[in-house]
mmCIF file of the N, C-alpha and C atoms, coordinates in Angstrom:
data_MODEL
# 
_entry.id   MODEL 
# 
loop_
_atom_site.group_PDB 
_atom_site.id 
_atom_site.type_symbol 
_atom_site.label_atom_id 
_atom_site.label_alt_id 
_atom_site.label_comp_id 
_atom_site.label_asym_id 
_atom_site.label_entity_id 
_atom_site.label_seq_id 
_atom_site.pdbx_PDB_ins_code 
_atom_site.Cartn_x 
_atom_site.Cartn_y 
_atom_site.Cartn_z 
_atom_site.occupancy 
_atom_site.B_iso_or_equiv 
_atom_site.pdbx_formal_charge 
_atom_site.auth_seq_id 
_atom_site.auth_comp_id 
_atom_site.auth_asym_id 
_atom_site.auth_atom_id 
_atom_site.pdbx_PDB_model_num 
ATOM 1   N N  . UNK A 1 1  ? -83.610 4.703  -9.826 1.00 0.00 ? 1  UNK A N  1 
ATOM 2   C CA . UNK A 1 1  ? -83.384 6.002  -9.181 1.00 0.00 ? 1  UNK A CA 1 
ATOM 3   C C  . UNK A 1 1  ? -82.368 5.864  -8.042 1.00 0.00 ? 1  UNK A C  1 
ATOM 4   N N  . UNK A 1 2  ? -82.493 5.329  -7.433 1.00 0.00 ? 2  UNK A N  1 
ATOM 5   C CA . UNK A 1 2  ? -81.860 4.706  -6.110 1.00 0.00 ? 2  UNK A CA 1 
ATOM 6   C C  . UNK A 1 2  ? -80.583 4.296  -6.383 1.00 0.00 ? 2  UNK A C  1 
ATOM 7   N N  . UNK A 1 3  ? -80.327 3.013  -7.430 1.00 0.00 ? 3  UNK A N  1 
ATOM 8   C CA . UNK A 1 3  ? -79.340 2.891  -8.075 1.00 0.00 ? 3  UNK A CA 1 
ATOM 9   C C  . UNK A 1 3  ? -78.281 4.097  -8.534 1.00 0.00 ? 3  UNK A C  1 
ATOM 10  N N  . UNK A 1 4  ? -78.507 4.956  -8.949 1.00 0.00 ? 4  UNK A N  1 
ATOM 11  C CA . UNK A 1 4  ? -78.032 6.028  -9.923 1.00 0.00 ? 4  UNK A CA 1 
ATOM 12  C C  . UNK A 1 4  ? -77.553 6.765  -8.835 1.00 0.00 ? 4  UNK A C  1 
ATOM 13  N N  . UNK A 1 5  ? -78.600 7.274  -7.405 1.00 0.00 ? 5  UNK A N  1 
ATOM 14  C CA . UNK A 1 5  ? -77.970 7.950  -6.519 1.00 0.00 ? 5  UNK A CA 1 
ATOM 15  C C  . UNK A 1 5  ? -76.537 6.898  -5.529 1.00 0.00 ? 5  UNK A C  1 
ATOM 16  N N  . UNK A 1 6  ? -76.715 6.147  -5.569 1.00 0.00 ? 6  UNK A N  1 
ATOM 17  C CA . UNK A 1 6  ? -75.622 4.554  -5.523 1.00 0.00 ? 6  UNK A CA 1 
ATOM 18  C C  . UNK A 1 6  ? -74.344 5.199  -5.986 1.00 0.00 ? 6  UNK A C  1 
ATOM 19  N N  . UNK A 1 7  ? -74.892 4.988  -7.407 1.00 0.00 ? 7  UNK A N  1 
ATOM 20  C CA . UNK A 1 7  ? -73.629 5.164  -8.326 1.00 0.00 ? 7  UNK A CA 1 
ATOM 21  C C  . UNK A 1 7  ? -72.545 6.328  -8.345 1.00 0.00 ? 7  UNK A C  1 
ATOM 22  N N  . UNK A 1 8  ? -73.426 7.816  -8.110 1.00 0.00 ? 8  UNK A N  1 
ATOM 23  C CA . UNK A 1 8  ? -72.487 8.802  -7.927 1.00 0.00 ? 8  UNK A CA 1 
ATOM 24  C C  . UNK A 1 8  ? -72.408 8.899  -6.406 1.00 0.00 ? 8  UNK A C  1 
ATOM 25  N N  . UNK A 1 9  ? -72.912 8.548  -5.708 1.00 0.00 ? 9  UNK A N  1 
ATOM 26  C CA . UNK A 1 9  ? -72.049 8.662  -4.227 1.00 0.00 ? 9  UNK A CA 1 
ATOM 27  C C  . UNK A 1 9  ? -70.865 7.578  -4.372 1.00 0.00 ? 9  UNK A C  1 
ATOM 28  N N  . UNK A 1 10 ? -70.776 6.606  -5.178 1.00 0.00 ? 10 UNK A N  1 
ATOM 29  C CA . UNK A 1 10 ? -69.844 5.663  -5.275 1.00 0.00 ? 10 UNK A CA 1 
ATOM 30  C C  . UNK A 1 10 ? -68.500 6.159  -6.239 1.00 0.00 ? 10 UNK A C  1 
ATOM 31  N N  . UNK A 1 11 ? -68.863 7.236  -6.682 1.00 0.00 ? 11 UNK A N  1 
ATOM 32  C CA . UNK A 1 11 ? -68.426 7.852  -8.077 1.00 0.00 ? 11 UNK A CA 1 
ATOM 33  C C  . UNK A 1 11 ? -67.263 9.127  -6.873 1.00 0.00 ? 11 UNK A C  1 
ATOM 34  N N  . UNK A 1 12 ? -68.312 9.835  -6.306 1.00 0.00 ? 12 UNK A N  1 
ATOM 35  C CA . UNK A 1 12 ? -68.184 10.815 -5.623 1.00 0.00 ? 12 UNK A CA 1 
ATOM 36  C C  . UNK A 1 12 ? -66.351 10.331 -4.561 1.00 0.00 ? 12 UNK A C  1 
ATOM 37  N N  . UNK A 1 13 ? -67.266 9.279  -3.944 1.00 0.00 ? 13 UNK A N  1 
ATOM 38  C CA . UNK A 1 13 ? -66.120 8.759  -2.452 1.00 0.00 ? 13 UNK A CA 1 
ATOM 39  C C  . UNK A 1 13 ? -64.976 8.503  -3.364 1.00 0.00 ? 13 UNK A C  1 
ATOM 40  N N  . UNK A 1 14 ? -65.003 7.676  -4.799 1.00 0.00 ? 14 UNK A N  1 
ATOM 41  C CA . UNK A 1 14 ? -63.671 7.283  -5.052 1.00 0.00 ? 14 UNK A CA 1 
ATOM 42  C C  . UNK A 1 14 ? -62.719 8.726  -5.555 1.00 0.00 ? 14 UNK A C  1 
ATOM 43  N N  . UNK A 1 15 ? -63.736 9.423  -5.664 1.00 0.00 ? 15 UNK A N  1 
ATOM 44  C CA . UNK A 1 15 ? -62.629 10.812 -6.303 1.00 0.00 ? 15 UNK A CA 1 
ATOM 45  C C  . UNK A 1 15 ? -62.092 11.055 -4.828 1.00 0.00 ? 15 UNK A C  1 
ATOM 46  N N  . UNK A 1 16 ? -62.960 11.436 -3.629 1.00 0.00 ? 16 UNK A N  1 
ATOM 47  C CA . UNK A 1 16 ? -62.640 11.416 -2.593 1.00 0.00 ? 16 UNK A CA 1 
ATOM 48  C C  . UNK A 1 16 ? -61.299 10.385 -1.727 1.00 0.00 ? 16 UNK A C  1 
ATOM 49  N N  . UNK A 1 17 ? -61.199 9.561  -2.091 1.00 0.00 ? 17 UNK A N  1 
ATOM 50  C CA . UNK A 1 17 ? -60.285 8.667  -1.678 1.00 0.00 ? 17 UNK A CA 1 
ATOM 51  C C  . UNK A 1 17 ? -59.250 8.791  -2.494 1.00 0.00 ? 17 UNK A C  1 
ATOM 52  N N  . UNK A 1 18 ? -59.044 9.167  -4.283 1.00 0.00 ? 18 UNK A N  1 
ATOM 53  C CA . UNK A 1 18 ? -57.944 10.057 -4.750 1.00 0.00 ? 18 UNK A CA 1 
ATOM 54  C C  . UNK A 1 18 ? -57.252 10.701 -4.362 1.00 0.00 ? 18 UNK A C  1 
ATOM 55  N N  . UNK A 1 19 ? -57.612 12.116 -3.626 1.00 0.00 ? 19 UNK A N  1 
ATOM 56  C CA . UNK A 1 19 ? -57.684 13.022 -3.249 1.00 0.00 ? 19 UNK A CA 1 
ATOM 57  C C  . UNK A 1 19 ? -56.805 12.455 -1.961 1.00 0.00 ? 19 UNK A C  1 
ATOM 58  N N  . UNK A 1 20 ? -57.626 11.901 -1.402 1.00 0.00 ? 20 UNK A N  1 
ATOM 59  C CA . UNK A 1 20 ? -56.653 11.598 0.528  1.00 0.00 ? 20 UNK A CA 1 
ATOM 60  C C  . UNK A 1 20 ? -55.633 10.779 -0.304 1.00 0.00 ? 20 UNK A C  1 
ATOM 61  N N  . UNK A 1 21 ? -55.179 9.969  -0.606 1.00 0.00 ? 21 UNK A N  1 
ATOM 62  C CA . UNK A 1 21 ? -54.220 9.419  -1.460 1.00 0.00 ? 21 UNK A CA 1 
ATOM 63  C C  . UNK A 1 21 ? -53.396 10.203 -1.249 1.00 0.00 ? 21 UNK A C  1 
ATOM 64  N N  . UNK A 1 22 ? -53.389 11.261 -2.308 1.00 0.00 ? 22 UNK A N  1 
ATOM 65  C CA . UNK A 1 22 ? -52.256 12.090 -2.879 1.00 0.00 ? 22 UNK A CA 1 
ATOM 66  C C  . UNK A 1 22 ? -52.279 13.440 -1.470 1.00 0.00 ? 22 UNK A C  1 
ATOM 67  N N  . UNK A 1 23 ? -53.254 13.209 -0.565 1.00 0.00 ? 23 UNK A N  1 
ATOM 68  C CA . UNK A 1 23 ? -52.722 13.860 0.698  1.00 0.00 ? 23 UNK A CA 1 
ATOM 69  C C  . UNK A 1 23 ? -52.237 13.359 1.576  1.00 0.00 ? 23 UNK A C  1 
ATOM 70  N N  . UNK A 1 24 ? -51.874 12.239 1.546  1.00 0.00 ? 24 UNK A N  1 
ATOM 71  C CA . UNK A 1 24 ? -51.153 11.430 2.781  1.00 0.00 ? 24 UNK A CA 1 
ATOM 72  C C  . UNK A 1 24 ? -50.105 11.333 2.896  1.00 0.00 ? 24 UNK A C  1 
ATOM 73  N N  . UNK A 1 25 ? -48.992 11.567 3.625  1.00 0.00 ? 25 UNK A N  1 
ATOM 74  C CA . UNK A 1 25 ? -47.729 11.773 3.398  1.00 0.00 ? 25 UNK A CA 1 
ATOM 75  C C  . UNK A 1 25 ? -47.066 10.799 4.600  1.00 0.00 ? 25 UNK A C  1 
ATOM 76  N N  . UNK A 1 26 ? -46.417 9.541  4.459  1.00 0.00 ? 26 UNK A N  1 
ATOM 77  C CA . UNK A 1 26 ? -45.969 9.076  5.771  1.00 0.00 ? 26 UNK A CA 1 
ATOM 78  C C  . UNK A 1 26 ? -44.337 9.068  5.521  1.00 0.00 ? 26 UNK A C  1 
ATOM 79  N N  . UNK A 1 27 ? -43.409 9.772  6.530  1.00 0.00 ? 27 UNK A N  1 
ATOM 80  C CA . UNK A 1 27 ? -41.888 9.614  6.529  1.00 0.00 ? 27 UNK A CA 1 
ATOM 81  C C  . UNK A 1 27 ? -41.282 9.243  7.667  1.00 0.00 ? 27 UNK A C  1 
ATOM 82  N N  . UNK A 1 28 ? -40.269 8.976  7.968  1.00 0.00 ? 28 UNK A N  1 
ATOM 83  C CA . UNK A 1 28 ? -39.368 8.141  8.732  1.00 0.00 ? 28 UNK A CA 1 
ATOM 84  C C  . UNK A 1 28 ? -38.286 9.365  8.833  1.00 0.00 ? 28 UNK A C  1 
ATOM 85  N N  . UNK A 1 29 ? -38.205 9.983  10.225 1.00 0.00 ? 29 UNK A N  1 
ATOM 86  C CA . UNK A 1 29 ? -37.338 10.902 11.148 1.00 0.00 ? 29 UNK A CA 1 
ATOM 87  C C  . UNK A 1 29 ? -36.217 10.418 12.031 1.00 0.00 ? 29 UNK A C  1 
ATOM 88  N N  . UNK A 1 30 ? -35.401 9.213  11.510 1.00 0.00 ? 30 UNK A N  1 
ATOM 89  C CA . UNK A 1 30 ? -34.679 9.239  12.766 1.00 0.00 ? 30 UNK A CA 1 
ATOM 90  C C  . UNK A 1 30 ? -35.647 7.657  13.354 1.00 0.00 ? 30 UNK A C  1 
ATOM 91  N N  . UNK A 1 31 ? -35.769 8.186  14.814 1.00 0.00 ? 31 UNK A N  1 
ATOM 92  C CA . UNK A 1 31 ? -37.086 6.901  15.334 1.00 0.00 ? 31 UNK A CA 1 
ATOM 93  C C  . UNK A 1 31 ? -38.160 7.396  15.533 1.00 0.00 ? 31 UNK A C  1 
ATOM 94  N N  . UNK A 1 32 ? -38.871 8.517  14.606 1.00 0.00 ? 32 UNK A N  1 
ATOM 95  C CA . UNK A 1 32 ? -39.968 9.280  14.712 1.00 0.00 ? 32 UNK A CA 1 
ATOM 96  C C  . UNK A 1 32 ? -40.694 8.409  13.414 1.00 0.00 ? 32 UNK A C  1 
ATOM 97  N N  . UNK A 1 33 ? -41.741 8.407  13.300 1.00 0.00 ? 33 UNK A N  1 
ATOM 98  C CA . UNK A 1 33 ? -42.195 8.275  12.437 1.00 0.00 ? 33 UNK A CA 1 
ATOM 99  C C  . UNK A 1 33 ? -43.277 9.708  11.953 1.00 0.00 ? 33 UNK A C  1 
ATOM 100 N N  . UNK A 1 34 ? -43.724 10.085 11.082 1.00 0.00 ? 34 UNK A N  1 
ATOM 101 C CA . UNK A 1 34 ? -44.150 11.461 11.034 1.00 0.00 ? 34 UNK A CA 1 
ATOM 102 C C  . UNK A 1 34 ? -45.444 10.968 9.867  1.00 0.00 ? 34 UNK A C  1 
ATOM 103 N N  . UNK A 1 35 ? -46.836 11.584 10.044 1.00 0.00 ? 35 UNK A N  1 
ATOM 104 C CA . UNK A 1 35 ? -47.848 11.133 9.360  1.00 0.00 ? 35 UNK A CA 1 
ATOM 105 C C  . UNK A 1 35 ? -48.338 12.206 8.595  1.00 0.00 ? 35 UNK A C  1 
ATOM 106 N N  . UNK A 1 36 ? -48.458 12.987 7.567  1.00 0.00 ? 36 UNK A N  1 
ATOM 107 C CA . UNK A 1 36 ? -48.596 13.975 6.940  1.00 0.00 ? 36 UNK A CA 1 
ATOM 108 C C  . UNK A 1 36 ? -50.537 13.707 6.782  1.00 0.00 ? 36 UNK A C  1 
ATOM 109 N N  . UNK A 1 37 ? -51.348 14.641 6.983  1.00 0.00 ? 37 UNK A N  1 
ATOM 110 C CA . UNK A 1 37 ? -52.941 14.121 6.550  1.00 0.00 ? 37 UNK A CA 1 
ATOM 111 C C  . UNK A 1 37 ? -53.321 15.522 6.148  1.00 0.00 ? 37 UNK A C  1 
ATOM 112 N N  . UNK A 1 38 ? -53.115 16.128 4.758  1.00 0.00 ? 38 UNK A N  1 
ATOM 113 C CA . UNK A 1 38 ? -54.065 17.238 4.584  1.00 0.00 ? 38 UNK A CA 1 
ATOM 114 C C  . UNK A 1 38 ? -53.813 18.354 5.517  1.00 0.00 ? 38 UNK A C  1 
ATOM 115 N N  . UNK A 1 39 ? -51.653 18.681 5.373  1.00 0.00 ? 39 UNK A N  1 
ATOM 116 C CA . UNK A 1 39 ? -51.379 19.398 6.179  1.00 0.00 ? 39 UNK A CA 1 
ATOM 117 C C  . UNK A 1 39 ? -51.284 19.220 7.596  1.00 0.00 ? 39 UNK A C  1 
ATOM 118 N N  . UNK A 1 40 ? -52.301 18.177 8.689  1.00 0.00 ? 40 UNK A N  1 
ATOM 119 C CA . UNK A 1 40 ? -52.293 18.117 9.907  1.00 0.00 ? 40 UNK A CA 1 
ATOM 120 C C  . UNK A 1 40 ? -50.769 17.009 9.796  1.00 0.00 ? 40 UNK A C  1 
ATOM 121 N N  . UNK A 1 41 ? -50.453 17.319 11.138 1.00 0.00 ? 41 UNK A N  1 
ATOM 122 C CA . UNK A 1 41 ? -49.085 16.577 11.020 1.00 0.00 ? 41 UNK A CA 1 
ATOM 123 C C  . UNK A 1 41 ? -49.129 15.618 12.435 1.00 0.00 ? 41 UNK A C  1 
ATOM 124 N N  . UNK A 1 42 ? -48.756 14.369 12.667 1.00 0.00 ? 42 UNK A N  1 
ATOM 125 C CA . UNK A 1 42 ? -48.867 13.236 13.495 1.00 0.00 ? 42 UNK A CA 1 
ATOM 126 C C  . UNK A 1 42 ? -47.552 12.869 13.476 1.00 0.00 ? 42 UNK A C  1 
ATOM 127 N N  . UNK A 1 43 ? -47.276 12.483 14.807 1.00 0.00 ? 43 UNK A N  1 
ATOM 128 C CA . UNK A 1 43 ? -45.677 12.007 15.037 1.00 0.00 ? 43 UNK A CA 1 
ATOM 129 C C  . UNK A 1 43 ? -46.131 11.390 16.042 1.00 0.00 ? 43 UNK A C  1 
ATOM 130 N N  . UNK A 1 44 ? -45.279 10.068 15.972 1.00 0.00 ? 44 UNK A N  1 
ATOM 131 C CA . UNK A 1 44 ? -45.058 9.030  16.702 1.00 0.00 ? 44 UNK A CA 1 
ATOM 132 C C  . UNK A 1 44 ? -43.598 8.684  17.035 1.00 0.00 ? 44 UNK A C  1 
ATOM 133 N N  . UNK A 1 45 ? -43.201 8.854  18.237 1.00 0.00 ? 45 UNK A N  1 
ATOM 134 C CA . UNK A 1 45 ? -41.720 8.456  18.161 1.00 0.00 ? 45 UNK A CA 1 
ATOM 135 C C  . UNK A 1 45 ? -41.690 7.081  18.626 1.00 0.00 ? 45 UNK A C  1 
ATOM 136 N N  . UNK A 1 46 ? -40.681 6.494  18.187 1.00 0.00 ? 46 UNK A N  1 
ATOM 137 C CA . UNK A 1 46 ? -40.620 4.414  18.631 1.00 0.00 ? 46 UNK A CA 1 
ATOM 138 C C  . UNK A 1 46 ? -39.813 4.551  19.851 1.00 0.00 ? 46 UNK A C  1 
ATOM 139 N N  . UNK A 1 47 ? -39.910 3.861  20.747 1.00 0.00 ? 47 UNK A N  1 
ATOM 140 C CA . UNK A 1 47 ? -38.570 4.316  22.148 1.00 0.00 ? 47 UNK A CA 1 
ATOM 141 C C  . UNK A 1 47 ? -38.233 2.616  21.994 1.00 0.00 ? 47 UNK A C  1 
# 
């Protein structure tokens, strides 16, 4: 029983980790670096 609930939470996270995969977006601005996550957007500039 225990096992099985194991298995699809294990089942579950990897679709989950698909998913952020193909939402992660990292690009290179210049000396910005720019982090794409599910639309939220992160910038780091290098000085």
């Amino acid at each position: 029983m225990l096992l099985q609930t194991l298995s699809d939470a294990q089942g579950v996270l990897s679709d989950k980790l698909a998913n952020l995969g193909e939402a992660i977006k990292i690009s290179q601005q210049g000396n910005e670096k720019v982090l794409e996550l599910s639309g939220y957007l992160f910038r780091r500039t290098h000085t």
